[in-house]
VEXDREN-2710 file (C-alpha; in Angstrom, 1 decimal):
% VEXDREN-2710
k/r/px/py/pz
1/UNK/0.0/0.0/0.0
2/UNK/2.4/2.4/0.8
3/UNK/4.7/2.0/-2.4
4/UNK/1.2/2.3/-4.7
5/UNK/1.0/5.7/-2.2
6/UNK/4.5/6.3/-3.3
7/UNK/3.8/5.8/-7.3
8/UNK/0.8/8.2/-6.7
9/UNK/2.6/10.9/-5.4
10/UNK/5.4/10.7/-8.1
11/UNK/2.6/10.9/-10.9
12/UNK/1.8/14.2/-9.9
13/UNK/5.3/15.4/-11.4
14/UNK/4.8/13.7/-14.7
15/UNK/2.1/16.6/-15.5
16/UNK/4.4/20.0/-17.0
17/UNK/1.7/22.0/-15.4
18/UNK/2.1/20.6/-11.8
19/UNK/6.1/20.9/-11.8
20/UNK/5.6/24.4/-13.0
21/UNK/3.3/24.7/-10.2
22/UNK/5.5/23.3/-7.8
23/UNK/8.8/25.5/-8.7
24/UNK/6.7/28.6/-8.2
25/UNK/5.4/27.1/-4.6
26/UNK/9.1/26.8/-3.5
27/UNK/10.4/30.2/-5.3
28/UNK/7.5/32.0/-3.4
29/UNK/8.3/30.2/-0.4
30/UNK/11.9/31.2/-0.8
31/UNK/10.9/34.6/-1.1
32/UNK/8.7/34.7/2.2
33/UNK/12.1/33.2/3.9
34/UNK/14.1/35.7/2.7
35/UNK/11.9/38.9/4.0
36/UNK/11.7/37.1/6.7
37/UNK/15.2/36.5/7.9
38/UNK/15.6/40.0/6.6
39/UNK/19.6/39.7/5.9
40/UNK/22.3/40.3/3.7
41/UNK/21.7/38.5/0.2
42/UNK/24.0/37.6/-3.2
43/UNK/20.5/38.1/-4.9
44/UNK/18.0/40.9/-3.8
45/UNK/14.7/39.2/-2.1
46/UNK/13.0/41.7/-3.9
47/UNK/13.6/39.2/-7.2
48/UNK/11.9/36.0/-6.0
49/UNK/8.7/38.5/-5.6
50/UNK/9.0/39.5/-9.1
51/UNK/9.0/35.6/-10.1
52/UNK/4.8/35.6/-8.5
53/UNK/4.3/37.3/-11.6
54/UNK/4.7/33.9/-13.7
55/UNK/1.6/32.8/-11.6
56/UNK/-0.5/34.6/-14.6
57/UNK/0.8/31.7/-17.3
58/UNK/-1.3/29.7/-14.9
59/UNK/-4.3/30.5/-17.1
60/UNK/-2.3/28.7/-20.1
61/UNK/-4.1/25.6/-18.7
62/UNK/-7.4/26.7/-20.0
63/UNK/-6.0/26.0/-23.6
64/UNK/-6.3/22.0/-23.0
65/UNK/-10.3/23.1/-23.3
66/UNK/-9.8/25.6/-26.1
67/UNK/-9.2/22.9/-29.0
68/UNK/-8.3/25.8/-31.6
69/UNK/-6.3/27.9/-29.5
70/UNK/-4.2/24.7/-28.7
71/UNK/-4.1/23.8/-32.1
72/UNK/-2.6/27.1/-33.1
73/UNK/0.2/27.0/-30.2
74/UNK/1.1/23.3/-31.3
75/UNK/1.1/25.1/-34.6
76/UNK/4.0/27.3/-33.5
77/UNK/5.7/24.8/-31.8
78/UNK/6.3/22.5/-34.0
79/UNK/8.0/25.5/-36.9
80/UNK/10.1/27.0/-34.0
81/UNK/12.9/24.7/-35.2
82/UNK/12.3/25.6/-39.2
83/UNK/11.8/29.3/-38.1
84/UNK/15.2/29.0/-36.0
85/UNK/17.1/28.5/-39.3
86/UNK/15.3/31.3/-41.5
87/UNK/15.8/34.0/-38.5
88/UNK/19.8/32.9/-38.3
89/UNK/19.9/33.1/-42.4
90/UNK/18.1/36.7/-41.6
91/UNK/20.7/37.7/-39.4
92/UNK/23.2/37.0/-41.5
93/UNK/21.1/39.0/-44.5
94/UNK/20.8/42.0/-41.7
95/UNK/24.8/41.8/-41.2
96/UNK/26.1/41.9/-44.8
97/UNK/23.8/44.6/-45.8
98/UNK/24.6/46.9/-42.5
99/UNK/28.1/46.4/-43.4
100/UNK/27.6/47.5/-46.5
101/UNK/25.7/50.5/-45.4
102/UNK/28.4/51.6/-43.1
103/UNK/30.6/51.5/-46.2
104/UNK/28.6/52.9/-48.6
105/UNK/26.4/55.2/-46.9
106/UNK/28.2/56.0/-43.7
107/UNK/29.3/59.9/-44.1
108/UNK/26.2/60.7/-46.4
109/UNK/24.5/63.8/-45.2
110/UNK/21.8/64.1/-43.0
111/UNK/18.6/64.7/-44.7
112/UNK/14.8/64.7/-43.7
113/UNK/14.2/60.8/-43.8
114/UNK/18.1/60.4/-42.9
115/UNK/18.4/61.4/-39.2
116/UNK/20.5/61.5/-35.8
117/UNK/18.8/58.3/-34.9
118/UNK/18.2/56.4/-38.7
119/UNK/21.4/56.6/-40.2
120/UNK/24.4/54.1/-41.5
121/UNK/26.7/56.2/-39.3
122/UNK/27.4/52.9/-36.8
123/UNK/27.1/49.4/-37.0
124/UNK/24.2/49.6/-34.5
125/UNK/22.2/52.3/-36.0
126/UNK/23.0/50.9/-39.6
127/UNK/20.8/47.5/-37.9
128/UNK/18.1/49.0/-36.4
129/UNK/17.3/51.1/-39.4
130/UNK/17.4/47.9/-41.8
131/UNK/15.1/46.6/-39.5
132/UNK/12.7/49.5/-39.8
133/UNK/13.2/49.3/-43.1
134/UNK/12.1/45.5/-43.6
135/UNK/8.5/46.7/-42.6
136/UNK/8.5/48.7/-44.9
137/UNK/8.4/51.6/-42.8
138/UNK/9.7/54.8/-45.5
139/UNK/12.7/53.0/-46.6
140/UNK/12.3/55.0/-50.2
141/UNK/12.8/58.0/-48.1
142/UNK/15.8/56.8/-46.6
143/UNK/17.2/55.7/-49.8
144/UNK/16.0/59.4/-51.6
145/UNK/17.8/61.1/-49.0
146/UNK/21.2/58.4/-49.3
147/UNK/21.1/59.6/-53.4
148/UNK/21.8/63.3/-52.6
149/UNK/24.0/64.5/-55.0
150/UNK/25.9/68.0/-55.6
151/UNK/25.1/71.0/-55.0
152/UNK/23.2/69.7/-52.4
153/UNK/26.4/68.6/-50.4
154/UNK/29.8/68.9/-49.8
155/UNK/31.6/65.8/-51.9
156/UNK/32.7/64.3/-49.2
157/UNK/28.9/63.9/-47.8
158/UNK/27.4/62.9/-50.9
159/UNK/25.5/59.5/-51.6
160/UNK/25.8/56.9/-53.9
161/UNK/24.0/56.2/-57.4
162/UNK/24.4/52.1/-56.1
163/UNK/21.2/53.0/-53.8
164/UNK/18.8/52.1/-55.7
165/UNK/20.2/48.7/-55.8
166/UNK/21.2/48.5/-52.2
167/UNK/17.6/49.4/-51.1
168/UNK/15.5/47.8/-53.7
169/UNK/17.5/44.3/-53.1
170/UNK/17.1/44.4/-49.7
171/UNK/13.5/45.2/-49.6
172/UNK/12.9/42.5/-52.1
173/UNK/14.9/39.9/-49.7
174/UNK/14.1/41.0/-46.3
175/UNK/10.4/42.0/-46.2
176/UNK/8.6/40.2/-49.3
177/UNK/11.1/36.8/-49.5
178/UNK/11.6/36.0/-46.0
179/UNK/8.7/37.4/-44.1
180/UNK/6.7/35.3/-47.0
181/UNK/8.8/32.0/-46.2
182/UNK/7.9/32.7/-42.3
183/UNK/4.3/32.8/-43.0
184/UNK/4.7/29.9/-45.3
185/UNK/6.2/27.5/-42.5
186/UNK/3.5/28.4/-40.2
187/UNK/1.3/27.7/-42.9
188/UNK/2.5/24.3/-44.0
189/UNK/3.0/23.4/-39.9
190/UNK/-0.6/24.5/-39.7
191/UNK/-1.7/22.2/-42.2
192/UNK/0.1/19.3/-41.0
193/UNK/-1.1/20.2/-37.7
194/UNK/-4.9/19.9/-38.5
195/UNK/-4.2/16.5/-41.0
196/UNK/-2.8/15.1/-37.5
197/UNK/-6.2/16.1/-36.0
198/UNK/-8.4/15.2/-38.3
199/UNK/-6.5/11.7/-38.8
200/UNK/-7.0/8.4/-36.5
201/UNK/-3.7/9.2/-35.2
202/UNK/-3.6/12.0/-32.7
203/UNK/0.1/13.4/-31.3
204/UNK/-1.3/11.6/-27.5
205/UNK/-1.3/8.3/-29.6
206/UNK/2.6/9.4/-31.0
207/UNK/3.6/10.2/-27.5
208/UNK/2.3/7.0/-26.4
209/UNK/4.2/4.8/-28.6
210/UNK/7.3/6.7/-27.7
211/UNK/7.0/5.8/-24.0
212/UNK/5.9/2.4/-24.8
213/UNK/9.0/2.0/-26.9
214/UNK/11.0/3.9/-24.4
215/UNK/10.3/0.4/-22.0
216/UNK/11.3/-2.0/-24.7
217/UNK/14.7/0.3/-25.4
218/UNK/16.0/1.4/-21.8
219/UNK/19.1/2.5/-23.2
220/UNK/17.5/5.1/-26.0
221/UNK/19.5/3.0/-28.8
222/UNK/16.7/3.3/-31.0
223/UNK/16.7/-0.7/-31.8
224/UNK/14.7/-3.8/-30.0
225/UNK/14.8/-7.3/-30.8
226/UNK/12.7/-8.2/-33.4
227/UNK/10.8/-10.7/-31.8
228/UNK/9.4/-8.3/-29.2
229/UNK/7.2/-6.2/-31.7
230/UNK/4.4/-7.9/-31.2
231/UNK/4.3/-7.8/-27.3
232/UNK/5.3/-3.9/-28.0
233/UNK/2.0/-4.1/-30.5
234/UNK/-0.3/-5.2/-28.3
235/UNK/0.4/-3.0/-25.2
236/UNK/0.1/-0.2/-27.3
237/UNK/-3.1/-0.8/-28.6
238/UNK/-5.2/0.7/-31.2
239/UNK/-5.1/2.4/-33.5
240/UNK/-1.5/1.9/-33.8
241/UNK/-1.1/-1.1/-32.4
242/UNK/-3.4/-4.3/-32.2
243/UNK/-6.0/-5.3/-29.8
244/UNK/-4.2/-7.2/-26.5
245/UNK/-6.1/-10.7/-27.8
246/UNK/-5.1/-10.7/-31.4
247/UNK/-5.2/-13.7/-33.1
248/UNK/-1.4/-15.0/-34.5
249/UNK/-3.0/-15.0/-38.0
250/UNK/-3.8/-12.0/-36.9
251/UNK/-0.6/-10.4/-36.4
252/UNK/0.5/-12.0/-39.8
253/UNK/-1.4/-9.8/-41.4
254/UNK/-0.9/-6.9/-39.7
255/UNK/2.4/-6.7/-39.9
256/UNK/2.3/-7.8/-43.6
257/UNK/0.6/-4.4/-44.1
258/UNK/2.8/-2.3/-42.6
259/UNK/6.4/-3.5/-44.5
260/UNK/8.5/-2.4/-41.7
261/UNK/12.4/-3.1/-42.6
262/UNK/14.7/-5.8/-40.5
263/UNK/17.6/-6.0/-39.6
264/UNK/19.2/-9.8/-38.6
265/UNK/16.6/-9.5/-35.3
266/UNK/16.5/-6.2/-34.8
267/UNK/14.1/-3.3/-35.8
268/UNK/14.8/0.7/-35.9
269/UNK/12.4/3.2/-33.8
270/UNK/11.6/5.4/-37.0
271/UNK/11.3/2.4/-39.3
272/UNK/9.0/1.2/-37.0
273/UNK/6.8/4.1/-36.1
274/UNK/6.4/5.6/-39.4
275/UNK/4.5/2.5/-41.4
276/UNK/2.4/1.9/-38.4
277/UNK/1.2/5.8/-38.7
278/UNK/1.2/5.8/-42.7
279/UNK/-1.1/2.6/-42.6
280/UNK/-3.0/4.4/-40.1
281/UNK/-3.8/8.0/-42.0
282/UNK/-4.5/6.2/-45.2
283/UNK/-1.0/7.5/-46.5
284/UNK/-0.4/4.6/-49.7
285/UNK/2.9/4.8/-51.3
286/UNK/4.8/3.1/-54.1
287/UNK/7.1/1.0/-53.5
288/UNK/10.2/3.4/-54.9
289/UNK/9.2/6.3/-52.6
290/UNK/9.3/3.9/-49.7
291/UNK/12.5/2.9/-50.5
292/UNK/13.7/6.8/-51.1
293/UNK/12.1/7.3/-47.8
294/UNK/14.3/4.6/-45.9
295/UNK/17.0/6.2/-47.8
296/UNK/16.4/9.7/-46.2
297/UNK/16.0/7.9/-42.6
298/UNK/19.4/6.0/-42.7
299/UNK/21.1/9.9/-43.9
300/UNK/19.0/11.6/-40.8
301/UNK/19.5/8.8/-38.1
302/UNK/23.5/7.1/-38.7
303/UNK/22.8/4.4/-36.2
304/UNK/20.5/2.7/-39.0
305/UNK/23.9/2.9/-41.5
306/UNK/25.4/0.3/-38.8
307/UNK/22.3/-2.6/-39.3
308/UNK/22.3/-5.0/-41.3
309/UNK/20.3/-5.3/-44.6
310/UNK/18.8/-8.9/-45.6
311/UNK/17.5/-8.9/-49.4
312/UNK/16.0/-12.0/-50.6
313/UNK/15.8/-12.0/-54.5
314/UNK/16.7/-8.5/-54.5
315/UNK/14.2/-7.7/-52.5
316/UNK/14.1/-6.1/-48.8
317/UNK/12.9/-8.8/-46.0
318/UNK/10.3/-7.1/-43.6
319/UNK/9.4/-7.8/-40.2
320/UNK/6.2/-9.6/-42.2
321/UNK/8.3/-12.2/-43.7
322/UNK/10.5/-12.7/-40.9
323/UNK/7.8/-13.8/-38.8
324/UNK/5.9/-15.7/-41.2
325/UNK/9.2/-17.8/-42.2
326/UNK/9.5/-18.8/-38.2
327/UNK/6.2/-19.9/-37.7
328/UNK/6.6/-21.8/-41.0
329/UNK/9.8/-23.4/-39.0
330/UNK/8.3/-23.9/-36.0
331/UNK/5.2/-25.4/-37.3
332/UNK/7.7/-27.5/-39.8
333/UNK/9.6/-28.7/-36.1
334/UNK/6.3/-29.8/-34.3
335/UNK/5.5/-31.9/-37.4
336/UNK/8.7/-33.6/-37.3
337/UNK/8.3/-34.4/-33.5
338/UNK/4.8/-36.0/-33.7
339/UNK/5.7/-38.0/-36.7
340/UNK/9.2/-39.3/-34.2
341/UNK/6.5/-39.4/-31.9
342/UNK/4.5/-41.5/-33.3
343/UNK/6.8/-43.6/-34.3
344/UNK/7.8/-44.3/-31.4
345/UNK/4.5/-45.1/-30.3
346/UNK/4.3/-47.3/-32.8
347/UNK/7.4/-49.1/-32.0
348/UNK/6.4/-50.2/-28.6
349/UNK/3.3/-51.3/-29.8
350/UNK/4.9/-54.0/-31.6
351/UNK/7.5/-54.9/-29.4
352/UNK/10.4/-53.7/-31.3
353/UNK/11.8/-51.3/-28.4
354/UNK/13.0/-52.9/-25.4
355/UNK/13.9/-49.6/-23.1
356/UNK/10.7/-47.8/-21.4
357/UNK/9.1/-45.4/-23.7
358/UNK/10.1/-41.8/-22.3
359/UNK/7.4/-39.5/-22.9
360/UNK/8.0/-37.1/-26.4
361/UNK/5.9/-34.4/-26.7
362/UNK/5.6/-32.0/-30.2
363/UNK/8.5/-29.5/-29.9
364/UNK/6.6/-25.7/-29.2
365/UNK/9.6/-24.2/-29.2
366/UNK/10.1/-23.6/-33.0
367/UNK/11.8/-20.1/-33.0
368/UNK/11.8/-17.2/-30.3
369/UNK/9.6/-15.1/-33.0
370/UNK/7.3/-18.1/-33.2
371/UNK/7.0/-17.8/-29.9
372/UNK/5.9/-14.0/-29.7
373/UNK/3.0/-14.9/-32.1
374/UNK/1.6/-17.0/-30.0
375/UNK/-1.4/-15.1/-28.5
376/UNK/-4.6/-16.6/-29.3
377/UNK/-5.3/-19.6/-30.9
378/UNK/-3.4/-21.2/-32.8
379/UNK/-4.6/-22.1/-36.6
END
């Protein structure tokens, strides 16, 4: 009773919510300590007080009821990592062209779009008027004013007749290209998004499978033991999965379907997962874009370069075959040891074995894979 008690307790820290909960319980609590012992700090007190502010995310839990809010913040999760790379190739867009500005345009004279505070004169300055000027906010005013020519200055103050081209390119790249490709992430993440919604698979069933797999591979290698998949199947469930009583004929033809590649006994996380969901959405492909699409895993995930591959006439032996082949072994075995067995039998019948029969019985045995597709009757 009191170790259940135990597994309770810890379950409350599996929740994000609750731990976030909890931190700002003991930062509040450190706070009251602090104002209370009323000494010398490293930190002002006055900070953990500012940290009761974070109590207002709080009301992020109401988006588990909101479906569409939630959809749109998964939405934006999931780009964050494609939008990480388009603001750092920004950046870098922002840096060459304020270095050139500092260059090119760094002594021009002052003018009425061309101020004390939007100017190339600096480095800093040079940035933060690029970044005005991605929005669109009057950058053909600033580039008017970086084209003033003589008599209008002195020559030393004068602008460039390259302006047109610095501004126009920039514009072009930084507001209409990329601010484009950021909506068209979102976009594409947004449709993705609602296909996972609309599917039978749902991102809890996705998450499941991870932690299911996650006890099968302690060690986060990526790879189990081939035999093992169906056990894995069958705890998961549907739809991913198969119900716990599945038939071994069953399992057959399930895993027929999905075509997942092995390797000499052992079978890959993302070779695994992906067939199970494609079956699942309805998602039918040709043979040669499966094959271009194990390609692409064994480039993104280099522990799959390391497994074996086993063709058979050219062709790639799935987990399907491999279990099918051992129960044709195993089945192949057990016929062999009720024919010895009744042999045997035989034998004594007629007299022609003088030592005590010892008991045979038909071998069960056959192969550990046989073995894992033994769930429900046999056939």
């Amino acid at each position: 009773v009191s170790t259940q008690s135990t597994w309770v307790r810890l379950r409350y820290f599996k929740d994000t919510s609750n731990r976030y909960d909890f931190a700002l319980v003991l930062l509040s609590l450190a706070g009251v300590v602090a104002d209370f012992l009323s000494q010398d700090w490293l930190i002002d007190p006055s900070m953990l007080r500012v940290v009761r502010m974070f109590r207002v995310l709080r009301v992020l839990r109401l988006i588990r009821s909101f479906k569409d809010i939630r959809i749109l913040l998964e939405t934006l999760w999931y780009s964050l990592p494609s939008l990480a790379n388009i603001t750092g190739f920004l950046f870098l867009l922002f840096f060459i062209f304020a270095v050139l500005g500092v260059n090119i345009f760094g002594r021009v004279k002052r003018g009425q779009h061309l101020t004390h505070r939007a100017n190339f004169e600096t480095f800093g300055y040079s940035l933060l008027l690029l970044f005005r000027m991605a929005t669109g906010e009057n950058w053909n005013g600033v580039m008017h004013d970086c084209m003033v020519e003589a008599p209008l200055c002195n020559p030393e103050e004068c602008g460039s007749i390259f302006a047109p081209l610095y501004f126009i390119s920039f514009y072009l790249f930084a507001s209409l290209v990329m601010i484009n490709l950021f909506i068209a992430i979102i976009l594409d993440n947004f449709s993705t998004t609602m296909q996972i919604e609309k599917s039978k698979v749902q991102m809890t069933d996705l998450k499941r499978f991870t932690m299911i797999w996650a006890d099968y591979d302690p060690n986060a290698k990526l790879i189990i033991p081939t035999h093992r998949l169906p056990e894995l199947l069958q705890t998961l469930g549907l739809p991913l999965g198969v119900e716990r009583h599945s038939s071994r004929l069953k399992l057959l033809e399930t895993l027929g379907v999905y075509q997942i590649p092995e390797h000499a006994g052992m079978i890959h996380f993302i070779e695994t997962l992906i067939p199970l969901a494609r079956k699942q959405m309805g998602v039918d492909l040709s043979d040669m874009d499966i094959r271009t699409q194990e390609y692409q895993w064994r480039a993104s995930f280099p522990e799959l370069s390391s497994l074996p591959i086993l063709r058979y006439r050219n062709v790639r032996v799935t987990v399907g075959q491999y279990f099918a082949s051992s129960y044709i072994a195993a089945a192949y075995k057990r016929s062999k040891a009720r024919e010895k067995y009744a042999a045997m039998k035989q034998a004594k019948a007629l007299g022609l074995q003088d030592s005590p029969l010892m008991e045979l019985r038909p071998s069960s045995t056959g192969s550990v894979a046989a073995a894992a597709l033994s769930p429900g009757k046999r056939r």
